[in-house]
C-alpha positions as CSV (number, residue, x, y, z in Angstrom):
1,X,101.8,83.5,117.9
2,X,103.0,81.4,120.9
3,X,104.8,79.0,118.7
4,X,106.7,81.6,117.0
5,X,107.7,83.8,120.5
6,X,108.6,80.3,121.6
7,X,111.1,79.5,118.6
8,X,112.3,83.2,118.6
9,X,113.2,82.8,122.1
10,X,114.6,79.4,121.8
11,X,117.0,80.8,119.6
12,X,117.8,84.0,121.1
13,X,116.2,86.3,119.2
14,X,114.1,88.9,121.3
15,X,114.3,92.0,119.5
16,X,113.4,89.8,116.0
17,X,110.1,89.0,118.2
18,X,109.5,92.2,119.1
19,X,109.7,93.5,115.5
20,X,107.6,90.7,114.4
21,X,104.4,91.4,117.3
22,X,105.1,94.8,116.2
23,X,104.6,94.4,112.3
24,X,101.9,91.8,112.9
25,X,99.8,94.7,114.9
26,X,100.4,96.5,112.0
27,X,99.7,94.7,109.3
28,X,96.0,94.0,111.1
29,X,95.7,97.8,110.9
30,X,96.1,97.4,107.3
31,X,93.7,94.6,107.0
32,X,91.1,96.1,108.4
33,X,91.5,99.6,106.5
34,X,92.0,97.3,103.6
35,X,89.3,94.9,104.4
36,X,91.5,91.6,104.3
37,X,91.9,88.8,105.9
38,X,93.3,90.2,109.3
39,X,94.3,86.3,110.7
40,X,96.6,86.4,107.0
41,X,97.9,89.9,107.5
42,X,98.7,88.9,111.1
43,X,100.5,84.9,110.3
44,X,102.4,87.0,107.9
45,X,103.9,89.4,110.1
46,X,104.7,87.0,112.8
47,X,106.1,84.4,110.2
48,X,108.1,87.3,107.8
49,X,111.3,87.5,109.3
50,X,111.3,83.6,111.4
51,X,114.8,83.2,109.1
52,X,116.3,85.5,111.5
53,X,117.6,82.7,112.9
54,X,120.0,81.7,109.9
55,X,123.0,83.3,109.5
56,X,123.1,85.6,106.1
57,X,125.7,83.0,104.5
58,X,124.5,79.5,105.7
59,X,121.2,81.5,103.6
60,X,123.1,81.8,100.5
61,X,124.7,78.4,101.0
62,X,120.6,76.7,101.4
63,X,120.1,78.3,98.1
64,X,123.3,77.9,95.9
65,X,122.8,73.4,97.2
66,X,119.2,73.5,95.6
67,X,119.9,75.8,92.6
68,X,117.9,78.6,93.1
69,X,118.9,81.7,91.1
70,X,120.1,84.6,93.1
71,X,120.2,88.2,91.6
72,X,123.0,90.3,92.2
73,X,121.7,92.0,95.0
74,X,121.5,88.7,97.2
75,X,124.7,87.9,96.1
76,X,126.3,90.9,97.5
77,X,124.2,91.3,100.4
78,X,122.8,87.7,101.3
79,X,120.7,88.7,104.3
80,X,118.3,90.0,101.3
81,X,117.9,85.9,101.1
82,X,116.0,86.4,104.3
83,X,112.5,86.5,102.9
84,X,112.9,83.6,100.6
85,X,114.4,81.8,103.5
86,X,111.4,82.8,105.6
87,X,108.9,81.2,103.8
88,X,111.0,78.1,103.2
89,X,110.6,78.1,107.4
90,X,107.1,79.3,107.6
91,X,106.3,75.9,105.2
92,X,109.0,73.5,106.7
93,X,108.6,74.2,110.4
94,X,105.3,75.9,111.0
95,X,103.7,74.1,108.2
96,X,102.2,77.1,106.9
97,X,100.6,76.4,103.9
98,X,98.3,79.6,103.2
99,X,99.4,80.7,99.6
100,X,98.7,84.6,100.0
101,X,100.5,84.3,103.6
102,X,103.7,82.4,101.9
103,X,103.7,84.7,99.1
104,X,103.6,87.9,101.3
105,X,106.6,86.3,103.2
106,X,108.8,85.7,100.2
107,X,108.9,89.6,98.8
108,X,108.1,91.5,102.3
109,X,111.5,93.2,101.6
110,X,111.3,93.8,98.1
111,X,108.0,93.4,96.9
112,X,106.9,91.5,93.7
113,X,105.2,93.0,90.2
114,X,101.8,92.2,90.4
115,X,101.8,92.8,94.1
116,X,98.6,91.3,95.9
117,X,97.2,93.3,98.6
118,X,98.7,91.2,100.9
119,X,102.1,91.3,99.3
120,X,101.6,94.9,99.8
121,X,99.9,94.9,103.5
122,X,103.0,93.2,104.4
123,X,105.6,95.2,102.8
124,X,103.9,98.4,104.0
125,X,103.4,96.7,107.7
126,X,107.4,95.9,107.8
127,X,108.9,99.2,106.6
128,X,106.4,101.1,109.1
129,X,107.1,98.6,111.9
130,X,110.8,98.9,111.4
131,X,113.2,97.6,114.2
132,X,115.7,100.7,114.4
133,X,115.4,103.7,116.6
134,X,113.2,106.1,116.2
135,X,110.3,107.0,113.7
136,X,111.5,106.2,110.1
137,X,112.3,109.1,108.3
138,X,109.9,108.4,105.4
139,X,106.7,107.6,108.3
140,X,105.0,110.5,107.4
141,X,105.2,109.8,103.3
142,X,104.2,106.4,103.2
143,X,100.8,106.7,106.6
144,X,99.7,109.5,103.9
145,X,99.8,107.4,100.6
146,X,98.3,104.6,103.0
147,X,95.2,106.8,103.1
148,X,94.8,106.6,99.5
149,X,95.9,103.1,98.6
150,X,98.2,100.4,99.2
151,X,99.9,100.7,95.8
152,X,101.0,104.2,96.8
153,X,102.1,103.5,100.1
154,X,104.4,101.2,98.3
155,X,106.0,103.3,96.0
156,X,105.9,106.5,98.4
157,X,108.2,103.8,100.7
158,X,109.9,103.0,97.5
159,X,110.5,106.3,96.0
160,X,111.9,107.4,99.6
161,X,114.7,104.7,99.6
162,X,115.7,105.4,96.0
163,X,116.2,109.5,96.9
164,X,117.2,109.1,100.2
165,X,120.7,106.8,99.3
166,X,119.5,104.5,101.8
167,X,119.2,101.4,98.7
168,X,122.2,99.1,98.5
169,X,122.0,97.4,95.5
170,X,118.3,97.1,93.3
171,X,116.9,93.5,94.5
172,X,115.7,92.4,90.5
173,X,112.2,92.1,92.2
174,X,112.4,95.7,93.6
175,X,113.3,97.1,90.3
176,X,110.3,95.2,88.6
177,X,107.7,96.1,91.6
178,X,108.6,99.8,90.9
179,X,108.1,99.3,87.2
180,X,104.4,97.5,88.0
181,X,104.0,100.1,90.4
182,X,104.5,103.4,88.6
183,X,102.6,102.0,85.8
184,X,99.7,101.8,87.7
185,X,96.9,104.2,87.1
């Protein structure tokens, strides 16, 4: 935790630290409800946004130079790159190297099919943690479905987003995570 305050604040990020200690806490709460790993839930909500300090297109640049694929969605709006980019940093710099904490990392924003729990913890921890003003207007929705299961936090968060007009463009993943999801018994 102290390396990652120090890096955010090196690089001048405070309210990206904040949001991080904030979805960390969080994601511990899950843990514990969920019985995982809290010390996994946690390194993944410190580590989940540590790109922050990459600029959206130097992002897109990283991944065009080693030829990873990017879906239409990160190619319109490349701060989507952000949770790939994350766990490239997590790995690189903090030499993370916990494969349920990198995994939770790279699809915190979108989510993945096949979701592990702490795909899910994570995903769950971020959207309730959020970083704007306020108390998200789908709070309520998704601390109810959390009662009955990670899978339907998810897609109550999910299902939210896709009503409310608040999606920008369907991250590939996203649409194949809601697929997974409401498939599901």
């Amino acid at each position: 935790e102290s390396d990652v305050q120090a890096f955010l604040e090196a690089n001048g990020r405070p309210k990206t630290l904040a949001h991080v200690q904030a979805v960390a806490e969080v994601c511990g709460q899950i843990a514990r409800q969920y019985g995982l790993d809290e010390r996994k839930c946690r390194a993944a909500g410190l580590l989940h946004d540590i790109s922050a300090v990459i600029k959206p297109a130097d992002m897109l640049h990283y991944v065009a130079s080693h030829s990873l694929p990017v879906c239409e969605a990160e190619e319109r709006y490349n701060f989507l790159l952000h949770q790939r980019m994350s766990r490239f940093v997590a790995e690189d710099h903090f030499g993370m190297t916990d494969s349920a904490v990198l995994s939770a990392i790279e699809c915190h924003t979108t989510l993945y099919a096949n979701a592990t729990s702490y795909d899910m913890a994570l995903f769950i921890a971020d959207k309730l943690a959020w970083d704007q003003q306020g108390i998200p207007p789908y709070d309520e929705a998704v601390r109810h479905a959390l009662d009955h299961s990670l899978e339907a936090a998810c897609l109550a968060y999910m299902e939210d987003t896709m009503t409310s007009g608040r999606m920008l463009c369907p991250h590939t993943n996203w649409t194949l995570a809601y697929d997974w999801l409401t498939q599901k018994p």
